[in-house]
GUZAKOL-784914 format. One record per residue (C-alpha): x, y, z. Coordinates in Angstrom, 2 decimals, m for minus. Layout:
BEGIN
<rec><east>X</east><north>Y</north><up>Z</up></rec>
...
***
This chain:
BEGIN
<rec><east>m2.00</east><north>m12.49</north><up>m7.49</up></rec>
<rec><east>m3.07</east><north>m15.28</north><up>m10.27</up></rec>
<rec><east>m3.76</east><north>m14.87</north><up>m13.74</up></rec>
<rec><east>m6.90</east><north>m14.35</north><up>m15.27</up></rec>
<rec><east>m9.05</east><north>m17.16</north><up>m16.50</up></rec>
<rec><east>m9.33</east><north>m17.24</north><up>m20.72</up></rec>
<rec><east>m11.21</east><north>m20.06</north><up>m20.61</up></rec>
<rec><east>m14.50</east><north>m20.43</north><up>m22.25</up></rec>
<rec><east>m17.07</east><north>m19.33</north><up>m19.56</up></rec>
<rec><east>m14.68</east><north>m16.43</north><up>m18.07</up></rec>
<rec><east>m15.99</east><north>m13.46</north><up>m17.18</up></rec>
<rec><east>m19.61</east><north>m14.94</north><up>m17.73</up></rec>
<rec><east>m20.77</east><north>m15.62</north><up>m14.38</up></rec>
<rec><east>m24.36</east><north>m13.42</north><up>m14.42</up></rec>
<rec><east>m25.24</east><north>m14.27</north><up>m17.90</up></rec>
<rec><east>m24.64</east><north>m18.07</north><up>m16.97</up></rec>
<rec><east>m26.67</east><north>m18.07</north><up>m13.53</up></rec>
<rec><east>m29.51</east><north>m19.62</north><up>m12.85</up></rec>
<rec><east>m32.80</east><north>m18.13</north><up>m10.82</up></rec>
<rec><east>m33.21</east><north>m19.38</north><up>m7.24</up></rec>
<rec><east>m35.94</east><north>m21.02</north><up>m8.28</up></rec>
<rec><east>m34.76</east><north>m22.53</north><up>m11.96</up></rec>
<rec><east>m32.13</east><north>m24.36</north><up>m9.71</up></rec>
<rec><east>m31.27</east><north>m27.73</north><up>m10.77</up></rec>
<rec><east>m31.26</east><north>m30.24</north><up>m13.81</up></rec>
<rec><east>m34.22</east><north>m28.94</north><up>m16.68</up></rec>
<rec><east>m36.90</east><north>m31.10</north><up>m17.93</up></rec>
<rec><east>m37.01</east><north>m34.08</north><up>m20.22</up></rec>
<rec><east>m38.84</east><north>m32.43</north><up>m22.62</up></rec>
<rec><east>m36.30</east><north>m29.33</north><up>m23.46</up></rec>
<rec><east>m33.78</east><north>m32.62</north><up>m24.42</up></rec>
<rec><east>m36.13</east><north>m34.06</north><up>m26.57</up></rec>
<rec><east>m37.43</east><north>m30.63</north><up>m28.62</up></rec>
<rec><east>m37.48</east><north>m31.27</north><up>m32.12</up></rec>
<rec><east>m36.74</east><north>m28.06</north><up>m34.69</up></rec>
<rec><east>m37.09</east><north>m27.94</north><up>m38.60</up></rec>
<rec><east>m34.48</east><north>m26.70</north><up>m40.75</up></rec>
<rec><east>m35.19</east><north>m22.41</north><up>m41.93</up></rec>
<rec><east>m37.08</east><north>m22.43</north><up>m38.39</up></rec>
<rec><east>m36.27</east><north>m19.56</north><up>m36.30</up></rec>
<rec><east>m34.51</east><north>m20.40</north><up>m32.62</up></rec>
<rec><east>m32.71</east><north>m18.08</north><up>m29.44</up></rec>
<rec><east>m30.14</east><north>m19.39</north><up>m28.25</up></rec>
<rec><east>m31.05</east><north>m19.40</north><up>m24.35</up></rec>
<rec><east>m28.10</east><north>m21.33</north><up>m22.71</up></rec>
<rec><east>m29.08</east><north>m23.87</north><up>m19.79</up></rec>
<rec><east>m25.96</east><north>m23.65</north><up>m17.74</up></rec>
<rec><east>m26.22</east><north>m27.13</north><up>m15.97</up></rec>
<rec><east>m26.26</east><north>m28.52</north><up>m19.36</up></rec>
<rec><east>m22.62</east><north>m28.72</north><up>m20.25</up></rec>
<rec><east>m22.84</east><north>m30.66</north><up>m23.11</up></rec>
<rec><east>m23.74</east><north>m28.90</north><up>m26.38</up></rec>
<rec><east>m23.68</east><north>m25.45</north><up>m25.16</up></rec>
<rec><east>m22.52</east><north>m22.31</north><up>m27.62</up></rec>
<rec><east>m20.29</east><north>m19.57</north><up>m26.78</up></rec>
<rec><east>m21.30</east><north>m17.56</north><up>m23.93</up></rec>
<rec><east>m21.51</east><north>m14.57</north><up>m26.27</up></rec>
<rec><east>m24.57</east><north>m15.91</north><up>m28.38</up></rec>
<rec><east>m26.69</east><north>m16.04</north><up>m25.29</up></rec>
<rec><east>m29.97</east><north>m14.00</north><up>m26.71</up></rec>
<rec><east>m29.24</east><north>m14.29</north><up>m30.05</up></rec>
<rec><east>m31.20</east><north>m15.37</north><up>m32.84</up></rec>
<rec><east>m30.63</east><north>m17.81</north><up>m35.73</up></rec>
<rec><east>m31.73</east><north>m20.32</north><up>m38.27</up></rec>
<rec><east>m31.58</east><north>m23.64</north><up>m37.90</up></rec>
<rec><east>m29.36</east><north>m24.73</north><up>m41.09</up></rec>
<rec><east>m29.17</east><north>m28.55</north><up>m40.14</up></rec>
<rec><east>m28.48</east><north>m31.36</north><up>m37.87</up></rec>
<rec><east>m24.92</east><north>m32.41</north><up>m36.36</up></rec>
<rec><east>m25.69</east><north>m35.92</north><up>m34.48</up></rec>
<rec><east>m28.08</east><north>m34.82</north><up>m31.84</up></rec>
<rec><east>m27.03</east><north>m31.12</north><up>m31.71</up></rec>
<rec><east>m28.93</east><north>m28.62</north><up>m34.32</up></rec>
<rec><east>m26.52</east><north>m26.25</north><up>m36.59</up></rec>
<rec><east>m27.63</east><north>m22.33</north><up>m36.35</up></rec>
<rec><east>m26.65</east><north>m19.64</north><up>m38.44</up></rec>
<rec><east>m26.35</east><north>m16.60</north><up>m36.48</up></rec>
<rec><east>m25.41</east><north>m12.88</north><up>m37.44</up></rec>
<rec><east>m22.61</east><north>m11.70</north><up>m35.72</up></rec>
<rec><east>m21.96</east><north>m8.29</north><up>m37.10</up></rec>
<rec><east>m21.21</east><north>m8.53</north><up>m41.13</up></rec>
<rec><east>m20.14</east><north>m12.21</north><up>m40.15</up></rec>
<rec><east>m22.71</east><north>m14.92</north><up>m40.78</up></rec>
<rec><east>m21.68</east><north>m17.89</north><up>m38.07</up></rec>
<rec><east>m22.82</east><north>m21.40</north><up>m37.49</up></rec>
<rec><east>m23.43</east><north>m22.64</north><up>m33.86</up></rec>
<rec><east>m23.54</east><north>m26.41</north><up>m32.82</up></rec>
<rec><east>m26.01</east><north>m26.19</north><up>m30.18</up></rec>
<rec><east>m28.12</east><north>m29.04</north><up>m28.30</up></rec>
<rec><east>m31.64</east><north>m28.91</north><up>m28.54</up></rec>
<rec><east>m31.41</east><north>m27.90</north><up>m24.41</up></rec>
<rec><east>m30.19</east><north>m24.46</north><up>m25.42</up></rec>
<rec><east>m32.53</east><north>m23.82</north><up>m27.98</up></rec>
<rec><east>m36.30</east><north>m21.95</north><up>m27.95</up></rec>
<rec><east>m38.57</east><north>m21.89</north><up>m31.05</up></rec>
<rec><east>m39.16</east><north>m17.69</north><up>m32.03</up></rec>
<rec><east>m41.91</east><north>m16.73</north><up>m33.60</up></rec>
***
């Protein structure tokens, strides 16, 4: 028998898949989204972006973008008691209203 997997997508296979038909590489435009800082964002993860993407377990969650890290937008989410601060590309983000 192996050993389980502790890396940082284990035990997220459903919550990391991909529709039939959402198959494939996203649009242009989700990599060039542009987000002002105190704007509200979810963190919806694109799973066949690799680069940029958050922890698995802030897939839903919502946050305020505090700043910008290079390309990648810095949002503080709730996690509990615990405020935390995601580096996230702009691929795994959605504007909230």
């Amino acid at each position: 028998m192996s050993k389980m997997s502790h890396g940082p997508r284990a035990r997220s296979g459903m919550k990391l898949m991909k529709g039939v038909r959402e198959r494939g590489m996203p649009p242009i435009t989700r990599f060039l989204r542009e987000f002002q800082v105190g704007e509200r964002v979810a963190i919806d993860i694109d799973p066949s972006q690799h680069s940029g993407m958050p922890h698995h377990r802030f897939q839903g969650r919502v946050g305020i973008v505090i700043g910008m890290q290079g390309r990648a937008y810095l949002v503080e989410v709730k996690e509990g008691s615990v405020r935390k601060v995601i580096i996230a590309s702009p691929v795994h983000l959605k504007k909230v209203q």
